[in-house]
DSSP file (Angstrom, degrees, kcal/mol; ACC not computed):
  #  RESIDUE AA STRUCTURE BP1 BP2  ACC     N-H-->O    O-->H-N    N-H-->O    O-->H-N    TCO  KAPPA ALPHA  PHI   PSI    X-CA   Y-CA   Z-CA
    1    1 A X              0   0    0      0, 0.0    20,-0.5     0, 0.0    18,-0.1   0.000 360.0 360.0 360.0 119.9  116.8  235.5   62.9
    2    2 A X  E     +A   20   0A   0     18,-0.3    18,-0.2    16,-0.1     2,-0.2  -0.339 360.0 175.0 -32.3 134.9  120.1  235.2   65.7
    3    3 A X  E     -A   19   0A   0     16,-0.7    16,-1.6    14,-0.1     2,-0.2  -0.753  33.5-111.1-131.2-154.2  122.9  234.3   64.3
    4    4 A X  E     -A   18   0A   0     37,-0.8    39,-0.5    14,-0.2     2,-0.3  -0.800  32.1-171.2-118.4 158.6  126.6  234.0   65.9
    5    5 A X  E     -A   17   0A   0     12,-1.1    12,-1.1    -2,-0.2     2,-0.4  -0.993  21.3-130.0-158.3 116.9  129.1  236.8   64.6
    6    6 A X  E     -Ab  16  44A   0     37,-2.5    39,-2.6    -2,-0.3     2,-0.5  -0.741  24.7-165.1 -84.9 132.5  133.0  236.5   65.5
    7    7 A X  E     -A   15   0A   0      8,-1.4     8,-1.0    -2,-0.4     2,-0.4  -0.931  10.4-143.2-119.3 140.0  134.1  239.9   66.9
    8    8 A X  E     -A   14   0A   0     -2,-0.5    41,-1.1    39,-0.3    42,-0.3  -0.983  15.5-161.2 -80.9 125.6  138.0  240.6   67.1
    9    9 A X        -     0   0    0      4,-1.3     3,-0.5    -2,-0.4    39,-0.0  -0.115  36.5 -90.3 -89.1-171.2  139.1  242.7   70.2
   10   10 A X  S    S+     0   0    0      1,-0.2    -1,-0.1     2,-0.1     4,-0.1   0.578 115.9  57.6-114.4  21.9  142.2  244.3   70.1
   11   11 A X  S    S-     0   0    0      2,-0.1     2,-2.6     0, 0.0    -1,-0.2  -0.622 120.0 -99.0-115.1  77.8  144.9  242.3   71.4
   12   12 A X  S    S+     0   0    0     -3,-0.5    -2,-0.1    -4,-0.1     0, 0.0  -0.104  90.1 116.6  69.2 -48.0  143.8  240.0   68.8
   13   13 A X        -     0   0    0     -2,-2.6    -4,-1.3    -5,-0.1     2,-0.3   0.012  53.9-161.0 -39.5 165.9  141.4  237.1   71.1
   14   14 A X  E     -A    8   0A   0     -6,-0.3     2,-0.3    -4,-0.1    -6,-0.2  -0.957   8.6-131.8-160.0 159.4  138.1  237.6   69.6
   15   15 A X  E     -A    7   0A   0     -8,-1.0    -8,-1.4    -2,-0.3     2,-0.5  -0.835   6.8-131.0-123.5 169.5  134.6  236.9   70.6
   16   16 A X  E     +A    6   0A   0     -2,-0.3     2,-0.3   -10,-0.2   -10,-0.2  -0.920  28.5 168.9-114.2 129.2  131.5  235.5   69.6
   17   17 A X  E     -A    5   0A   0    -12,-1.1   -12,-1.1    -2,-0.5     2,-0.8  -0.835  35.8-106.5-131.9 163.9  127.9  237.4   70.1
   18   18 A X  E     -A    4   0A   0     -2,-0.3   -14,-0.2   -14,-0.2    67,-0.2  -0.827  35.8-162.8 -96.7 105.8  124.6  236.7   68.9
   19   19 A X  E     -A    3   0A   0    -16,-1.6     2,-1.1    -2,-0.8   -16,-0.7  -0.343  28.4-137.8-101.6 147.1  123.7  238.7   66.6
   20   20 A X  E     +A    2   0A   0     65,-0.8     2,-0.4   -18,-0.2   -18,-0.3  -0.500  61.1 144.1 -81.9  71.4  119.8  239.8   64.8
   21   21 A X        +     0   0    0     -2,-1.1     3,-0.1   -20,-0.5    -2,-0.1  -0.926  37.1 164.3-121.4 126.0  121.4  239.7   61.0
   22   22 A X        +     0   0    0     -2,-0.4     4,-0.1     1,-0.1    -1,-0.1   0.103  60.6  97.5-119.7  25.0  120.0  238.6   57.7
   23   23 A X  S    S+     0   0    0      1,-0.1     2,-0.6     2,-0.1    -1,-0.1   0.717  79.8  59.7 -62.1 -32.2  122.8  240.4   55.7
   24   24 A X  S    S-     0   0    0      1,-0.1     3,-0.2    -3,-0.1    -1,-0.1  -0.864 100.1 -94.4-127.1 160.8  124.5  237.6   55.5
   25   25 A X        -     0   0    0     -2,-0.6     2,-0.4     1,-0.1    -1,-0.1   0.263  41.3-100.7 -59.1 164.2  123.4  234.3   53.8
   26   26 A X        -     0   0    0     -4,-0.1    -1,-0.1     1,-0.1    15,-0.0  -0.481  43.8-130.9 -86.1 131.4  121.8  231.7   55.6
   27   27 A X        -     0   0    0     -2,-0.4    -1,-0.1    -3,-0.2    14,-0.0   0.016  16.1-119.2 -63.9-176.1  124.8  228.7   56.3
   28   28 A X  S    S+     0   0    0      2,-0.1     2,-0.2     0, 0.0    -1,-0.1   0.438  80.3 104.3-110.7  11.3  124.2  225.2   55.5
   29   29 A X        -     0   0    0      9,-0.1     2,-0.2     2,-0.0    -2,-0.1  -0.599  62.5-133.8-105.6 146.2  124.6  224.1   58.9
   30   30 A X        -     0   0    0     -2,-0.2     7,-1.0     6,-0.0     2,-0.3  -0.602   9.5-129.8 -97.0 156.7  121.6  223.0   61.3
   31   31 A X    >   +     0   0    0     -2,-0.2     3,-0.7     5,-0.2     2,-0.2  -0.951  27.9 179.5   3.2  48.7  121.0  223.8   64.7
   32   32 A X  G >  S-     0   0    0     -2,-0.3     3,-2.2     1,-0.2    -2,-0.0  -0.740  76.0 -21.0-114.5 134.5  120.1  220.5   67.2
   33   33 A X  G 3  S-     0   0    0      1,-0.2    -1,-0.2    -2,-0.2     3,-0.1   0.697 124.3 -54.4  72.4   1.4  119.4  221.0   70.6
   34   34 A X  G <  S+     0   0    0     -3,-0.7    -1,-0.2     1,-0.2    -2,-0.1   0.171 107.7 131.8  87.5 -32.5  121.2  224.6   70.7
   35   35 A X    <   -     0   0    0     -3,-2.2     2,-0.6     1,-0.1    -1,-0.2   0.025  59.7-134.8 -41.7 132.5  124.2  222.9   69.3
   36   36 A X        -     0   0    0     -5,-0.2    -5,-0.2     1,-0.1    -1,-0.1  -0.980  21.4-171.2-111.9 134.2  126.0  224.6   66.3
   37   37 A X  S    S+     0   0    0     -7,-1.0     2,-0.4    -2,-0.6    -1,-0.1   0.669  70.6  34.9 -65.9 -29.0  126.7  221.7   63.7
   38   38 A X        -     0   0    0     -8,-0.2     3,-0.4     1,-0.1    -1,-0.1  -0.940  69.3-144.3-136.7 152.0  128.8  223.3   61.3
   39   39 A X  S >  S+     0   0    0     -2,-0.4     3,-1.5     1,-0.2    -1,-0.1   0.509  93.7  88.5 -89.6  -4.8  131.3  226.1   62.4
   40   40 A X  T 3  S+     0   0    0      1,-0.3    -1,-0.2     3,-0.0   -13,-0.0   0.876  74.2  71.4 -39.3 -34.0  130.1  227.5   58.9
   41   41 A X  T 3  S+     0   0    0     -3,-0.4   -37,-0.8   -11,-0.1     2,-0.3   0.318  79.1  77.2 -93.1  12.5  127.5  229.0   60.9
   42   42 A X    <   -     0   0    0     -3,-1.5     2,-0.2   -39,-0.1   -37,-0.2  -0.927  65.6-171.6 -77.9 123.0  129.8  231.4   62.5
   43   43 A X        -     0   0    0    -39,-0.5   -37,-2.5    -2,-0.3     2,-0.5  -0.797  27.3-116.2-123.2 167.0  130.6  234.5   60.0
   44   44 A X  B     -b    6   0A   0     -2,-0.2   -37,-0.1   -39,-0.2   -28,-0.1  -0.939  31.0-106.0-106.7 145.1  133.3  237.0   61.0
   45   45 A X        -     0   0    0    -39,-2.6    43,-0.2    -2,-0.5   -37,-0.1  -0.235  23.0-121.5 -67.1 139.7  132.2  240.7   61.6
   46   46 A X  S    S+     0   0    0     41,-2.4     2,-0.2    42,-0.5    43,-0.1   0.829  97.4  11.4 -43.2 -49.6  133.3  243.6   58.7
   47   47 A X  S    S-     0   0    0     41,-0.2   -39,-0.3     1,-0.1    -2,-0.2  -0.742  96.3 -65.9-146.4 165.0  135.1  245.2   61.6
   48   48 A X     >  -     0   0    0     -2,-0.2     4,-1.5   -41,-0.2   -39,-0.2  -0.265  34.2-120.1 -45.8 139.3  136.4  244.9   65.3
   49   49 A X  H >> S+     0   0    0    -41,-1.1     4,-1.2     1,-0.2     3,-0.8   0.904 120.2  42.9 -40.8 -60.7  134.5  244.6   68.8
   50   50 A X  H 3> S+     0   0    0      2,-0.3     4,-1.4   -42,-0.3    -1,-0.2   0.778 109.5  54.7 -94.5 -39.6  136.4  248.1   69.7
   51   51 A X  H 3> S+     0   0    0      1,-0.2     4,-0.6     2,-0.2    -1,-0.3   0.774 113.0  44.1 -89.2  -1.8  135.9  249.6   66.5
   52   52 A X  H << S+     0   0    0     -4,-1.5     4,-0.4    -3,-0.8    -2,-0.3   0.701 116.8  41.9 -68.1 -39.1  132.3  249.0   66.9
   53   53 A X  H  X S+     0   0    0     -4,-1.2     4,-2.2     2,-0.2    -2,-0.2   0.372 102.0  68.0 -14.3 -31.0  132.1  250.0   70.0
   54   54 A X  H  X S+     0   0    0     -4,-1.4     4,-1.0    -5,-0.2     5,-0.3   0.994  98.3  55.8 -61.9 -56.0  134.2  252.9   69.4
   55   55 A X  H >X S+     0   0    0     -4,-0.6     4,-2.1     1,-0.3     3,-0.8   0.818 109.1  50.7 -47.2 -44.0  131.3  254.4   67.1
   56   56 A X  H 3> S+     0   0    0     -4,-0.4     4,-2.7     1,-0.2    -1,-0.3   0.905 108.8  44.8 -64.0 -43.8  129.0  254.1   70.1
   57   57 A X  H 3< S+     0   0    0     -4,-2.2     4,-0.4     1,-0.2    -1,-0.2   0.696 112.6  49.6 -66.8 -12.3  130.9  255.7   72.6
   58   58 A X  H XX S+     0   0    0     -4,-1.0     4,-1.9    -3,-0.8     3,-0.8   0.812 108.1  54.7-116.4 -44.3  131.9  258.5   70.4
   59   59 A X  H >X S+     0   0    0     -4,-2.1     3,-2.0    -5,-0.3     4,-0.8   0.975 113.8  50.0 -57.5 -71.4  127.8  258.7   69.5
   60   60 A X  H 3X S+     0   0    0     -4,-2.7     4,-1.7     1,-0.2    -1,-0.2   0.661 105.7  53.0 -32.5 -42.6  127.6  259.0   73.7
   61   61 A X  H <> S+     0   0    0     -3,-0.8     4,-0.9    -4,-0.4    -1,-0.2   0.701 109.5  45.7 -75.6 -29.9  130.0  261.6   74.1
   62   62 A X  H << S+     0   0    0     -3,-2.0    -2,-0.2    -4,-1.9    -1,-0.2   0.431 107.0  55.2-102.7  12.5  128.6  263.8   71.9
   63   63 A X  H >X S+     0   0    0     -4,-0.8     3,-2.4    -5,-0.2     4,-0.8   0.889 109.6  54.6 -89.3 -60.1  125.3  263.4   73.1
   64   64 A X  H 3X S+     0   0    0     -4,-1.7     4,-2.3     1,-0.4     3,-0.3   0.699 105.8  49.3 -26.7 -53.5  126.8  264.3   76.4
   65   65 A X  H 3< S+     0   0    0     -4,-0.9    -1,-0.4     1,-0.3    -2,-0.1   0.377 105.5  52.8-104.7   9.1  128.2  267.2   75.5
   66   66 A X  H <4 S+     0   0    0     -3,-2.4    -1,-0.3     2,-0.1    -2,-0.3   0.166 109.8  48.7-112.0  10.9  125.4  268.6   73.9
   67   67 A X  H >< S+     0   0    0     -4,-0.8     3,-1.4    -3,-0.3     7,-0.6   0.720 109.2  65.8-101.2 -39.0  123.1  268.1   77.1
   68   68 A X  T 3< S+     0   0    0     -4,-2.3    -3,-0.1    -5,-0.2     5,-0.1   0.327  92.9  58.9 -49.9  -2.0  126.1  269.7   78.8
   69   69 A X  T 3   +     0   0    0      3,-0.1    -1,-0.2     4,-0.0     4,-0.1   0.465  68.4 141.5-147.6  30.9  125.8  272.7   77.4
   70   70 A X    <   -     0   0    0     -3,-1.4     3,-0.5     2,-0.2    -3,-0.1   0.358  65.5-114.5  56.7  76.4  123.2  273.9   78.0
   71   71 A X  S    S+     0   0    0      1,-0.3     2,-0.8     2,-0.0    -1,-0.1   0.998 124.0  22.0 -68.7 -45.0  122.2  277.3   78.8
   72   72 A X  S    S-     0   0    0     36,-0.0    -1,-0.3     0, 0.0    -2,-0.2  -0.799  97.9-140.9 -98.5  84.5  121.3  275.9   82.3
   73   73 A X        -     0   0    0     -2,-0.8    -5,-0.1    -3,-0.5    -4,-0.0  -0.091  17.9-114.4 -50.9 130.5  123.4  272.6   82.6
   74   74 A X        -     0   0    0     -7,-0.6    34,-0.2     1,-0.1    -1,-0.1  -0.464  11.5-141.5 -74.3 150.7  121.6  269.5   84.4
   75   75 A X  S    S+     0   0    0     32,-0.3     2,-0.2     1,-0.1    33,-0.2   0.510  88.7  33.7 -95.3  21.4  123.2  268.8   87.3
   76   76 A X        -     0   0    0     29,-0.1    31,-2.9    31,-0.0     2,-0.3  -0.931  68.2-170.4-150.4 143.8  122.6  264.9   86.4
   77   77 A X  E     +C  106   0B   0     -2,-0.2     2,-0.6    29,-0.2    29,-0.2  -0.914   7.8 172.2-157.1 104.2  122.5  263.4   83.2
   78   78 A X  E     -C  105   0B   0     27,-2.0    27,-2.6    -2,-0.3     2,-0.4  -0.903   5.0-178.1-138.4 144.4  121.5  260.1   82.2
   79   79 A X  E     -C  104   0B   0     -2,-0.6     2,-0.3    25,-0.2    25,-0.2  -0.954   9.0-164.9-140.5 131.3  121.0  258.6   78.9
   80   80 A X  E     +C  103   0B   0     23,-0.9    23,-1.8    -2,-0.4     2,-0.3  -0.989  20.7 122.9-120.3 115.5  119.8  255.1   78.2
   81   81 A X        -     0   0    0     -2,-0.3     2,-0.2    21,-0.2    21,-0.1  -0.983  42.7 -82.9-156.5-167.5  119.8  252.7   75.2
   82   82 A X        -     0   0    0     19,-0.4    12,-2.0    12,-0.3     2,-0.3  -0.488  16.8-142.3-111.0 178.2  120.6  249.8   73.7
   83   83 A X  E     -D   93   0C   0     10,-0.3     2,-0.5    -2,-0.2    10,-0.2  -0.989  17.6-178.9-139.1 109.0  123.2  248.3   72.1
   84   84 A X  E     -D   92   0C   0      8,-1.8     8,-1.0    -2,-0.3     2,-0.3  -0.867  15.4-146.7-105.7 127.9  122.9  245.8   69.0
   85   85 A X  E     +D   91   0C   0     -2,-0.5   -65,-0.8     6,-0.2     2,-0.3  -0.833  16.7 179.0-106.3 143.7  125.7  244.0   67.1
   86   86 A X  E  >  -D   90   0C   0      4,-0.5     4,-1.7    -2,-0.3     2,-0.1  -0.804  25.2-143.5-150.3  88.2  125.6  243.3   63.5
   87   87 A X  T  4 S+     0   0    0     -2,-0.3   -41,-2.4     2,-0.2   -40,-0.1   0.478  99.7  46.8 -39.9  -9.7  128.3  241.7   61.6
   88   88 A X  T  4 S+     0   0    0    -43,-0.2   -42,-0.5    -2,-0.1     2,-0.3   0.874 129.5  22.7 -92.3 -71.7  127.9  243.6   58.6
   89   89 A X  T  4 S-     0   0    0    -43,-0.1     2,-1.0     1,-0.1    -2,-0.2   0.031  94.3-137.7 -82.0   5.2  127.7  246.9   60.3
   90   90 A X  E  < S-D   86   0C   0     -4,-1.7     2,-0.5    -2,-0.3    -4,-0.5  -0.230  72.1  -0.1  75.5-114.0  129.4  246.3   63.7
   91   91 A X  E     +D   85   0C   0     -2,-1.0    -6,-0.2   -39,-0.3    -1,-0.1  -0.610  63.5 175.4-130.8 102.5  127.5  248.0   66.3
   92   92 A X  E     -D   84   0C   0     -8,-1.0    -8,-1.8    -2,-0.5     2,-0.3  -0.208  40.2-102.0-113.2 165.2  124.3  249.9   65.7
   93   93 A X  E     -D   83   0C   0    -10,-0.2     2,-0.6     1,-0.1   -10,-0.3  -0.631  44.1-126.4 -88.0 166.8  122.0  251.5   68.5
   94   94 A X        -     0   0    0    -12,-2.0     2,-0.5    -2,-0.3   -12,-0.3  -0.466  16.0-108.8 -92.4 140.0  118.8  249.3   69.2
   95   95 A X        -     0   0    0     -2,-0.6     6,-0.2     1,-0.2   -12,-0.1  -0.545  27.6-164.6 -79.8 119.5  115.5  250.4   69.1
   96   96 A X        -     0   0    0      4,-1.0     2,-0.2    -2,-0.5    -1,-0.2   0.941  69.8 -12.4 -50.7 -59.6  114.1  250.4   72.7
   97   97 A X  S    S-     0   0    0      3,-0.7     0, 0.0    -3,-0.2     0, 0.0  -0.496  91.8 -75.8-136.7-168.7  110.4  250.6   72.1
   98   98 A X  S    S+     0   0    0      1,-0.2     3,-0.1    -2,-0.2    -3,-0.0   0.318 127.4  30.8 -91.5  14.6  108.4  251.4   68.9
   99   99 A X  S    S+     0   0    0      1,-0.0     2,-0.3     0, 0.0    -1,-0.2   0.326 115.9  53.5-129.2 -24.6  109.1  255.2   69.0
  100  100 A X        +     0   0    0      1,-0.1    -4,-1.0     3,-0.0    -3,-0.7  -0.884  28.5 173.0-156.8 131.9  112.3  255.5   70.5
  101  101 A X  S    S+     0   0    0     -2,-0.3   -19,-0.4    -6,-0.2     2,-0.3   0.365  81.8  52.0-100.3  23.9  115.7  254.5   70.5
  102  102 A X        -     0   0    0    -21,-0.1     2,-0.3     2,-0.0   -21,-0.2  -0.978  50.0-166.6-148.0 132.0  117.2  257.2   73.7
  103  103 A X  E     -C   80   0B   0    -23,-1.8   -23,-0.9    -2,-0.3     2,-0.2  -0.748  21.0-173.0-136.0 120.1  115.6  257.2   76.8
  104  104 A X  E     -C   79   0B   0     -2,-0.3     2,-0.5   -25,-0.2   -25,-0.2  -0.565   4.1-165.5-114.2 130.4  117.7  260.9   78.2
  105  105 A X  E     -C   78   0B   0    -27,-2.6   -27,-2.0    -2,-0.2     2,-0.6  -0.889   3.9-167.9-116.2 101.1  116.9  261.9   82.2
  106  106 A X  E     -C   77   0B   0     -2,-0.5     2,-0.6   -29,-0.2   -29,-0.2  -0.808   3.0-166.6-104.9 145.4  118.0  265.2   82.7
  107  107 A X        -     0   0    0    -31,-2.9     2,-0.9    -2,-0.6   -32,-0.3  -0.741  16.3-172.7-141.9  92.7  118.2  266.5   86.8
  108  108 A X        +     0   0    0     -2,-0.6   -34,-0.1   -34,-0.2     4,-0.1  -0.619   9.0 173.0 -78.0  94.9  118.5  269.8   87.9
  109  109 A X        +     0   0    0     -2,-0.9     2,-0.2     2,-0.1    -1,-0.1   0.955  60.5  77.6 -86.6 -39.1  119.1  269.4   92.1
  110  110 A X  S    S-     0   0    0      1,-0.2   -35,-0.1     2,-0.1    -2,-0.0  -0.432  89.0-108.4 -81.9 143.6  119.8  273.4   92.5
  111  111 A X    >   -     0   0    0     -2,-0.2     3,-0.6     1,-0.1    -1,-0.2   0.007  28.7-124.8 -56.2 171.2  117.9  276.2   92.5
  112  112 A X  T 3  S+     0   0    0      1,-0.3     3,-0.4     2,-0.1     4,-0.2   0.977 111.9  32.5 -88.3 -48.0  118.3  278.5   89.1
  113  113 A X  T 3> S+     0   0    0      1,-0.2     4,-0.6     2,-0.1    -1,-0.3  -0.187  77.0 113.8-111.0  51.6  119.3  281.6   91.3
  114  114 A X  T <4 S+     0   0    0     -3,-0.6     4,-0.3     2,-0.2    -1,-0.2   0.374  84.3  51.0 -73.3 -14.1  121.2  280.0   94.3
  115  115 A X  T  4 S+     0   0    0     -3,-0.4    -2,-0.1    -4,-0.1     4,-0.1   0.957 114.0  45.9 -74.0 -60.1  124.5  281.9   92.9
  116  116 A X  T  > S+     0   0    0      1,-0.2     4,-1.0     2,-0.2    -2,-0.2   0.426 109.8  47.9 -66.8 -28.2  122.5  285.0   92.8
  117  117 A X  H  X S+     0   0    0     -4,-0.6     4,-3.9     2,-0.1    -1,-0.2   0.760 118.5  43.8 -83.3 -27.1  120.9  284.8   96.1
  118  118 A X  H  4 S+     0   0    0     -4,-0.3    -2,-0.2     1,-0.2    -3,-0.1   0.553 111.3  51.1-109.9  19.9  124.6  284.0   97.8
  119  119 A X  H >> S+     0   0    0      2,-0.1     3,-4.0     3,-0.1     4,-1.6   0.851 108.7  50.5 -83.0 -59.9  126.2  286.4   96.0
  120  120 A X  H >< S+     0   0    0     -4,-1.0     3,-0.8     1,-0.3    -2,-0.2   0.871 110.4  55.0 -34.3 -72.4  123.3  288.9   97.3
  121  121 A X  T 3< S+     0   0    0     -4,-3.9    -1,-0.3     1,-0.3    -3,-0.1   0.610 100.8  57.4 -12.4 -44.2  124.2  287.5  101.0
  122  122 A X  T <4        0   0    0     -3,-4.0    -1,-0.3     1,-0.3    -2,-0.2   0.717 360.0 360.0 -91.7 -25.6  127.8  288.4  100.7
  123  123 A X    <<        0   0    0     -4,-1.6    -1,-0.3    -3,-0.8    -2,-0.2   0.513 360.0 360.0 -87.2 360.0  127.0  292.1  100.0
């Protein structure tokens, strides 16, 4: 079930996302219309928007740098998923589909021995 989750950024302002979480108990406040009744029905998140986010990016970076390295590096790299917010837990990745939660394009534009042929050239 959505519910709404208060993120704090980090010059303090905070936001509100909608979140899929049953971690925390169900409020006592109704729903009408879309309409929140009770501001009960807002909880605030365990942690910061940034320090949830942080976790992701850092997950990203090291994904990055293990496609980057490669014995043969791609000379494009793109990697796709989703992004879920969870007030107990901040920001988790999402599951895309019902097998996978990454969906990684690696793109190799040069030939494997284009050094090696225009090294060859120069001699």
């Amino acid at each position: 079930m959505a519910r709404l989750a208060k993120f704090v950024l980090s010059d303090g302002s905070s936001i509100v996302a909608e979140v899929d979480d049953d971690s925390f108990e169900s409020p006592r406040g109704v729903m009408r219309g879309g309409a929140i009744v009770s501001p009960e029905f807002v909880v605030k998140a365990n942690e910061t928007f940034d320090a949830a986010l942080d976790r992701v990016r850092y997950a990203a970076e090291s994904m990055l740098d293990r496609l980057t390295s490669l014995t043969r590096p791609p000379d494009e790299v793109a990697v796709e998923f989703g992004v879920k917010l969870n007030a107990e837990t901040g920001a988790v990745i999402a599951k895309a589909s019902t097998e996978a939660n990454f969906k990684i394009n690696l793109k190799w534009t040069r030939a494997a021995s284009s050094s090696t042929s225009a090294q060859a050239a120069k001699e």
